[in-house]
C-alpha positions in Angstrom: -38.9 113.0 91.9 -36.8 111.7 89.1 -33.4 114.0 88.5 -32.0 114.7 85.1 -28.6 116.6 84.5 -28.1 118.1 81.1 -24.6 118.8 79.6 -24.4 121.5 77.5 -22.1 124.9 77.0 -24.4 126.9 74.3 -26.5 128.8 76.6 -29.4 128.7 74.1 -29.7 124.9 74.7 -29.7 125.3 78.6 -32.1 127.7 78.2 -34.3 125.5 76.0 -34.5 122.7 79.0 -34.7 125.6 81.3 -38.3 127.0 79.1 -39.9 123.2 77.9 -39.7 121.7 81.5 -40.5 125.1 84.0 -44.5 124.0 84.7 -43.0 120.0 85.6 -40.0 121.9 87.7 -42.6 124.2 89.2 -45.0 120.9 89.8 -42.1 119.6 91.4 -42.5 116.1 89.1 -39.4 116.3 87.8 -35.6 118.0 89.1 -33.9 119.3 86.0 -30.1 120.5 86.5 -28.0 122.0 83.3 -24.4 122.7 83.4 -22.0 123.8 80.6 -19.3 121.7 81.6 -17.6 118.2 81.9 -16.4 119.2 85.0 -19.0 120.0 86.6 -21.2 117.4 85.3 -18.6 115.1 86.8 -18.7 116.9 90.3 -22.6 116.5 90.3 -22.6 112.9 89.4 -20.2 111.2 92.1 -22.4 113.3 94.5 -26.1 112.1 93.3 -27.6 109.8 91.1 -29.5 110.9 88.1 -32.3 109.0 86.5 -31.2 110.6 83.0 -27.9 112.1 81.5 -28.2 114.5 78.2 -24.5 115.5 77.0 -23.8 117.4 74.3 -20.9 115.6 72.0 -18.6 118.8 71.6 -17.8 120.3 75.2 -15.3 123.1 76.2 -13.7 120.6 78.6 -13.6 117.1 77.1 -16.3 115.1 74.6 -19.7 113.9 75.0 -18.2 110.1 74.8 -15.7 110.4 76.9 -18.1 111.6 79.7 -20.5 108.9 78.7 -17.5 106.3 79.1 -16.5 107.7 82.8 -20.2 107.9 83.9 -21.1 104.2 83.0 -17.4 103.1 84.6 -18.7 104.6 87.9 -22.5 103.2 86.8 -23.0 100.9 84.7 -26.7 101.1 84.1 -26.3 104.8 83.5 -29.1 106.0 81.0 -27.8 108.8 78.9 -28.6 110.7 75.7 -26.0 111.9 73.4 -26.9 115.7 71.7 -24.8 115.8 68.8 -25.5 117.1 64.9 -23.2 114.0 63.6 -25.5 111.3 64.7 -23.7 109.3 62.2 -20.5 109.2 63.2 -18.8 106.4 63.9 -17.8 107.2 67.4 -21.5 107.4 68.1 -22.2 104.2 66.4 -19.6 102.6 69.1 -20.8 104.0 71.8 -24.4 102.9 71.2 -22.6 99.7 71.5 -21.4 100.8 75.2 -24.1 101.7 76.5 -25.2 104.8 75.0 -29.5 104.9 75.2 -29.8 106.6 72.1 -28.5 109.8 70.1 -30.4 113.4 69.3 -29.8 115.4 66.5 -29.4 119.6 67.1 -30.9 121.5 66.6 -33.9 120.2 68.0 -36.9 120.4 65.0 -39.4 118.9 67.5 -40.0 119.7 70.9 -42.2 116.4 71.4 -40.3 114.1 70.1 -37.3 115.3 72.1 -39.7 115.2 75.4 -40.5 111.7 73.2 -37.1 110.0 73.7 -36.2 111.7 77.0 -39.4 109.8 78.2 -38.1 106.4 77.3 -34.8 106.8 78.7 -36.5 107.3 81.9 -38.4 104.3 81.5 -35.8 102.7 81.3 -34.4 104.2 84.4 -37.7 102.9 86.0 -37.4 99.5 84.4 -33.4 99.1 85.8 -34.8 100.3 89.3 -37.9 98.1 89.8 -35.6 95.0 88.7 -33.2 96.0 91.0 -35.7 96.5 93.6 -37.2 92.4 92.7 -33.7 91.5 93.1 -32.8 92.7 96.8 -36.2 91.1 97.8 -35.8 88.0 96.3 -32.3 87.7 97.7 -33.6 89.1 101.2 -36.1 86.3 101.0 -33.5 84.2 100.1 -31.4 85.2 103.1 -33.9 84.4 105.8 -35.8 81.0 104.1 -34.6 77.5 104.3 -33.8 75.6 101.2 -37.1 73.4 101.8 -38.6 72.4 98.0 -41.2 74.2 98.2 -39.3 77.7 99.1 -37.2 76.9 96.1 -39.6 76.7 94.0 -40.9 79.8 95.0 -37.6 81.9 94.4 -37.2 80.1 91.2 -41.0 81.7 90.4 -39.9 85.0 91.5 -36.7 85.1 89.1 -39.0 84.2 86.4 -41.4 86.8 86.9 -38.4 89.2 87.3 -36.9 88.2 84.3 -39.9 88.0 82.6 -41.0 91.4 84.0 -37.4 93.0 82.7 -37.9 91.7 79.4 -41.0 92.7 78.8 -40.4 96.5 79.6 -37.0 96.7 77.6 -38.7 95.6 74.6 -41.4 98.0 75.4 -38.6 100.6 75.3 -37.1 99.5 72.1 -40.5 99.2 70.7 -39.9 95.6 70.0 -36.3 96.3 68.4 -34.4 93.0 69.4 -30.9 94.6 68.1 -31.8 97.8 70.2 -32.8 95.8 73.5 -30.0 93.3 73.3 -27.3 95.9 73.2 -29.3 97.5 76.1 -28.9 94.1 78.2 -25.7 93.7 77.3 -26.3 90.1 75.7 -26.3 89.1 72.1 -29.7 88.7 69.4 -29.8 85.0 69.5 -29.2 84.9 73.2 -32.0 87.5 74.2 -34.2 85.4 71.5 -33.7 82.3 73.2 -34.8 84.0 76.7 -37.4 85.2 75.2 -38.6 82.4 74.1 -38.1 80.5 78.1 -40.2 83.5 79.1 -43.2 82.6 76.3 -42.3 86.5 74.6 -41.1 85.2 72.1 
């Protein structure tokens, strides 16, 4: 069951989350937890993981970017959702550049398209976990395998396909975006382009 926390001290928003997800919580596909402060979104993190974050910017207790700068200093690959109604700013623009999966604008206008982008954000949760999950078995295979030619050329297969695999879901995400999906990766334009191109994506 994927687990998102949602940040957020006006009641109406909680209750919002609370009403559009009830038949998925009731379903039990999805664990949805709101709290109205910094705090106690802090308290809840160091003691579970969450597949998604949503934070309001303006909190009683501290700032939406401040949070999102602890949380991804404890997790790097922390997929989070800025709610803010100065998407513009140009402390949001920076923090898109730290990690920040994208921004949404309150009020809400559209229902679907907020379910919309909270869907993609846990894609790429899914996409972070299942190359994590290539990673410990590739290395566990590395562990126990001799460093016979032919084993080596099968790891080197399997980090292909990973990287390949990884690649092809964050654009996938980004819709294609190479801007978007290198700032997501953490490596430049040109040097996403040129893996890209090793993969035949390109």
């Amino acid at each position: 069951m994927e687990k998102i926390l949602v940040v957020d001290d006006d009641p109406y928003t909680l209750k919002l989350f609370e009403k559009l997800f009830r038949e998925r919580i009731r379903q039990q596909s999805i664990d949805i937890t709101l709290v109205s402060s910094g705090n106690a979104a802090k308290r809840l993190f160091l003691a579970q993981i969450y597949n998604l974050i949503l934070m309001d910017q303006h909190l009683s207790d501290t700032n939406g970017l401040e949070l999102l700068l602890w949380m991804r200093g404890e997790r790097p690959r922390q997929v989070a959702i800025l709610m803010t109604g100065f998407a513009e700013t140009k402390e949001v623009i920076e923090a898109l550049y730290k990690g920040l999966f994208t921004t949404l604008s309150k009020p809400f206008k559209n229902l679907e398209t907020l379910e919309a982008v909270m869907e993609k954000g846990l894609e790429l949760d899914r996409a972070y976990c299942e190359i994590k999950r290539l990673r410990c078995a590739i290395e566990m295979r590395n562990d126990t395998e001799t460093k016979e030619e032919e084993q080596i050329s099968s790891y080197q297969e399997e980090m292909a396909i990973c990287e390949s695999c990884y690649f092809e879901r964050l654009l996938k995400i980004t819709d294609g975006n190479i801007v978007a999906a290198a700032r997501l990766s953490g490596i430049s334009p040109q040097d996403l382009m040129l893996r890209l191109k090793h993969c035949g994506l390109s």
